[in-house]
Wavefront OBJ file of the C-alpha trace (Angstrom):
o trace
v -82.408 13.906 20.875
v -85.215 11.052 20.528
v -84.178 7.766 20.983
v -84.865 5.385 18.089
v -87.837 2.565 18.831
v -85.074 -0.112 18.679
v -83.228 1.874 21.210
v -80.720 3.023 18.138
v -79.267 -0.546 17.511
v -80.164 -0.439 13.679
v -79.200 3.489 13.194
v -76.066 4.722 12.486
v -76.449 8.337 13.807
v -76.876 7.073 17.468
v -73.383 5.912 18.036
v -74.724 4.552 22.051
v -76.679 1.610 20.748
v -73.927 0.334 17.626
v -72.878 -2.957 18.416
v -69.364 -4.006 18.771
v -69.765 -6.181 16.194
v -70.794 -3.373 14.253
v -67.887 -1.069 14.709
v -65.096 -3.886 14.418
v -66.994 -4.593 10.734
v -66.808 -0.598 9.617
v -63.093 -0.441 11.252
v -61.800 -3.042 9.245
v -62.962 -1.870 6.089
v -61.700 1.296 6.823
v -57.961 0.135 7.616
v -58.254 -2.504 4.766
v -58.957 0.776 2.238
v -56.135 2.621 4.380
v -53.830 -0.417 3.545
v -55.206 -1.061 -0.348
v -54.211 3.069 -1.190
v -50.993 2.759 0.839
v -49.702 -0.611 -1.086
v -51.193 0.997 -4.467
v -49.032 4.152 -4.056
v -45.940 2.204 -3.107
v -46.368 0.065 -5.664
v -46.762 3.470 -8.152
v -43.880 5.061 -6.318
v -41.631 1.702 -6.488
v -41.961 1.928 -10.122
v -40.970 5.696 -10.576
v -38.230 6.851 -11.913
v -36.046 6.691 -15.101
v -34.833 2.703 -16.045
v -32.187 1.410 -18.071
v -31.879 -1.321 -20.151
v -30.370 -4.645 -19.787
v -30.726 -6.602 -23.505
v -29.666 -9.642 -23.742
v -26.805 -9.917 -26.413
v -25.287 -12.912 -28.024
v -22.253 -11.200 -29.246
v -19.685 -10.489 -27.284
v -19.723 -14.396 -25.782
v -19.019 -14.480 -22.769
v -15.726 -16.114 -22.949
v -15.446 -12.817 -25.441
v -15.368 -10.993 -22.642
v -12.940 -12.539 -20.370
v -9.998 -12.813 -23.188
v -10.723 -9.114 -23.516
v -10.708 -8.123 -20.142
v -8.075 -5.664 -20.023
v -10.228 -3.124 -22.045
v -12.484 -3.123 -19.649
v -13.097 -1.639 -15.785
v -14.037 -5.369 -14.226
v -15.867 -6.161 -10.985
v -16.776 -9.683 -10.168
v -19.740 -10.470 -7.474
v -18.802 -14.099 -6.436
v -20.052 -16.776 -8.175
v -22.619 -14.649 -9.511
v -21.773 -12.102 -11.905
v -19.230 -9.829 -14.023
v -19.609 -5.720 -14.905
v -17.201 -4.926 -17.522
v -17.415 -1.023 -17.798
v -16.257 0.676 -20.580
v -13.338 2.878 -19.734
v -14.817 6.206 -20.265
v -16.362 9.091 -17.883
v -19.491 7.127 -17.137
v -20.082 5.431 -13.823
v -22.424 2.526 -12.760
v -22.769 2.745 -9.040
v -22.636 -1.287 -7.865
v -23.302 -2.202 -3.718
v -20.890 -3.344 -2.007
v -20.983 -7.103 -2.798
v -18.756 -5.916 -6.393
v -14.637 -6.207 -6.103
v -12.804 -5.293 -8.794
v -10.856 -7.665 -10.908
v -7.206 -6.045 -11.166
v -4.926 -9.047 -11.929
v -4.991 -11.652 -14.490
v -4.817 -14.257 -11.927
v -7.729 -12.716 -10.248
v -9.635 -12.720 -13.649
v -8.504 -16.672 -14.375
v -10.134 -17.441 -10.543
v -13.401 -15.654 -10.878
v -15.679 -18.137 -12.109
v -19.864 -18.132 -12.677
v -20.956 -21.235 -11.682
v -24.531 -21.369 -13.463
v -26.024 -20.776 -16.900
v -25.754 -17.224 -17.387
v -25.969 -14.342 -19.666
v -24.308 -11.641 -21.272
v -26.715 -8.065 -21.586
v -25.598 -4.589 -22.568
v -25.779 -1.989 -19.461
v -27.743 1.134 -21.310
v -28.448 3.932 -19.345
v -30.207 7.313 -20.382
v -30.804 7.762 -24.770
v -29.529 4.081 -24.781
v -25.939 5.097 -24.069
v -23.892 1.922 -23.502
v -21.783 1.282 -20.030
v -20.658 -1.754 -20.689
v -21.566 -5.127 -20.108
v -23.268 -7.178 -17.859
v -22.520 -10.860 -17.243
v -24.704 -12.708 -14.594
v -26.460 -15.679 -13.498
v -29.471 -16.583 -15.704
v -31.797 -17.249 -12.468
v -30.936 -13.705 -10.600
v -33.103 -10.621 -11.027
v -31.363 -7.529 -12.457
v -32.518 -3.718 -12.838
v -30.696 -0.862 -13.857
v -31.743 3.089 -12.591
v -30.669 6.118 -14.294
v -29.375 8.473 -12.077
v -28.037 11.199 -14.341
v -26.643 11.590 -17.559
v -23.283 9.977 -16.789
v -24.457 7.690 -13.908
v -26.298 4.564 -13.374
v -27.218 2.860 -10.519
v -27.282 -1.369 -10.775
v -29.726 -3.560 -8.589
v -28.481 -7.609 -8.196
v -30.705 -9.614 -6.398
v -29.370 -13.240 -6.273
v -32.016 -15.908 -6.113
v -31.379 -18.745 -4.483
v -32.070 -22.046 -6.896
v -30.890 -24.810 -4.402
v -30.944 -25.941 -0.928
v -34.577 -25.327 1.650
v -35.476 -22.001 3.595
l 1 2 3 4 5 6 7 8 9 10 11 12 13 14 15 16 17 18 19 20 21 22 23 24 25 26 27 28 29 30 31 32 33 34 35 36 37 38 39 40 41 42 43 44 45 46 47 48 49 50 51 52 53 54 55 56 57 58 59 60 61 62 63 64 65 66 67 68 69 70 71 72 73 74 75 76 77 78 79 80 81 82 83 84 85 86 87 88 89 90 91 92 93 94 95 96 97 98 99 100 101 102 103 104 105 106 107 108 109 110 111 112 113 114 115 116 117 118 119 120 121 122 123 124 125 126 127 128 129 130 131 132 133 134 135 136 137 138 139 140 141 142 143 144 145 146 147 148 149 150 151 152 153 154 155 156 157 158 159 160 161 162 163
């Protein structure tokens, strides 16, 4: 091997006279392109995936939708939101933050407290589940599963109060 003249500081082939400098510089563009690809295929693999629709509907109100209650599967998510299902062999698959509204006192109690609206569940070749009351400032998505199934996502966003 022959030594560079500047005793290899300058060349990258003679790893013995790189700086430190040098190396921390090449290493951190190296993990920042490591960490660009890994948030770009997350962000790709995130987004996969059959979605539903959630429309926003003015008819049925939502009032509607409480008188009529009893034609409908219920589940309330307190003070945040209503899922009337249509009784039928679908399913929409809700977390565990959902109880269902059995009783007409249990339907009178179970009040929104916001501005909110009313959106038609559609899952896969717009086939209607039901419908999906909630809180205008909360973030909703809807994932088709299967044919028969859909999967709902409520994140509630806090609109008052500090961190």
């Amino acid at each position: 091997m022959i030594p560079a003249a500047d005793g290899g500081r300058n060349c990258p082939f003679f790893f013995n006279g790189l700086t430190g400098e040098y190396i921390m510089d090449k290493l951190k563009q190296i993990l920042l392109s490591l960490l660009s690809v890994m948030i770009i295929l997350g962000i790709i693999g995130c987004a996969g995936g059959p979605r539903g629709k959630l429309p926003r509907v003015e008819k049925p109100t939502e009032n509607e939708l409480k008188q009529d209650w009893q034609n409908y599967t219920v589940y309330f998510r307190r003070g945040t939101a209503f899922v009337y299902k249509l009784k039928d062999d679908r399913k929409i698959i809700l977390d565990a933050g959902w109880v269902a509204v059995t009783t007409e006192s249990m339907m009178t109690k179970s009040r929104i407290s916001d501005l909110t609206w009313v959106k038609k569940i559609l899952g896969q070749n717009n086939e209607m589940y039901g419908y999906l009351v909630h809180r205008s400032a909360d973030q909703v998505n809807v994932a088709i599963i299967d044919g028969n199934t859909v999967r709902l996502y409520y994140h509630y966003i806090r609109t008052s109060g500090g961190p």
